[in-house]
C-alpha positions, 0 to 999 in steps of 0.5 A: 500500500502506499504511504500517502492515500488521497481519497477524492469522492462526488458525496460525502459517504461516497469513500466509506462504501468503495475505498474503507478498507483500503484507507484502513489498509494503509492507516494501519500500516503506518502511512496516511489517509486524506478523504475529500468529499466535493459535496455532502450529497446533500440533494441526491444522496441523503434520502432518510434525512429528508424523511423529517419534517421541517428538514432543511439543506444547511442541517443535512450538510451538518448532519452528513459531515459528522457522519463522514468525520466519524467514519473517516475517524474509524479508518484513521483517516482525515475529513474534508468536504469542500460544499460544491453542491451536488445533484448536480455537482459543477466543477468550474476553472476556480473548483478545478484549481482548487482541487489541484492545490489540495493534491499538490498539498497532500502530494499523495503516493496514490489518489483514488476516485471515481470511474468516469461512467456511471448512467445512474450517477451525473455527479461522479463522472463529473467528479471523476473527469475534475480529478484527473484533470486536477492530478494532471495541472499538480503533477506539472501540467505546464511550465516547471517554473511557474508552476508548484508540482508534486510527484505524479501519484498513482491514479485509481478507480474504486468499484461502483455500484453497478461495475458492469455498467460503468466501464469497471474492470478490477486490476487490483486487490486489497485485502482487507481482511484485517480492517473488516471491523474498522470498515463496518463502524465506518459504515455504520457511521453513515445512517443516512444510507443504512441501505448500503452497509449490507451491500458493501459488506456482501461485496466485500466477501464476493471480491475476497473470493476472488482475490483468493482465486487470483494469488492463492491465498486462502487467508484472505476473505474480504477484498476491495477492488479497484482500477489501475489508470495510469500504467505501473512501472516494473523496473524487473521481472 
């Protein structure tokens, strides 16, 4: 796992579900996880909080960041949600920058974001476009000397919840077995979408299965998958 772990997600609780474990994989190891939501998912994602009479926007942004601050808490990682709006979320020059100077100041080994397709979800292939860009401008996209640049890092994609329609195909495990408790109380965490945490949880034992298929390993039980973009460089076989 890398060091240095960027989390950038279109909602708030969007982290929890795809990339929890992976995030506690490299906390407990030592090294560092940032999570940045873009909006609280507050119009589109937010359904049970609705539910309550008199409910407004500003209180299920408050409700929806302490539920992320927590279950970020439970990972070992850090919370930040920069309030774009979502539903739909919009991504202007002075947005884009923005995000670019959060990965130059995090200067991660490896981001992990959303795939660029998803039919069922405006706002995460808008996030997942924003991102790249965003990594490309703090890498160095442009004249050196004018520009602060950081190591390019690693770019990921974390599962959606429809793979098969979102143009995901897994090229990585994380085998998080032994973070599965840290991810559940994260999940737990995120009551607004209750209807998640048995999904994801199912998920994770049907993607341990098969990173116990790929290496052999009959200890693993629950696994993350995700998707490689930007190619690795093997120095020898």
């Amino acid at each position: 796992m890398s060091k240095r772990v960027l989390v950038i997600g279109a909602h708030s609780a969007d982290f929890v579900w795809r990339a929890g474990g992976a995030i506690a994989v490299a906390t407990a190891a030592g090294g560092t996880a940032q999570v940045i939501a873009l909006s609280y998912g507050e119009r589109g994602e937010s359904g049970e909080l609705w539910k309550v009479e008199g409910q407004t926007i500003e209180s299920v942004k408050t409700v929806r960041h302490a539920e992320a601050e927590k279950a970020a808490g439970a990972l070992g990682a850090e919370f930040r949600a920069l309030d774009f709006g979502d539903y739909p979320l919009e991504i202007d020059q002075e947005r884009l920058l923005t995000i670019a100077d959060l990965i130059r100041d995090a200067a991660p080994d490896a981001i992990v974001t959303h795939t660029d397709t998803d039919p069922f979800n405006p706002d995460h292939g808008l996030a997942s476009g924003a991102v790249a860009r965003a990594r490309s401008l703090a890498a160095g996209a442009g004249v050196p000397s004018a520009f602060r640049a950081v190591r390019p890092p690693a770019l990921y994609l974390f599962e959606p919840h429809q793979p098969e329609l979102c143009n995901f195909v897994p090229t990585t495990f994380v085998d998080i077995t032994g973070v599965l408790e840290a991810k559940l109380a994260a999940m737990a965490e995120m009551k607004a979408q209750q209807y998640l945490q048995t999904y994801y949880a199912q998920r994770a034992d049907q993607r341990g299965n098969h990173a116990r298929r790929a290496t052999g390993d009959d200890a693993i039980r629950q696994a993350e998958a995700f998707m490689r973009v930007i190619p690795d460089l093997v120095e020898q076989l």
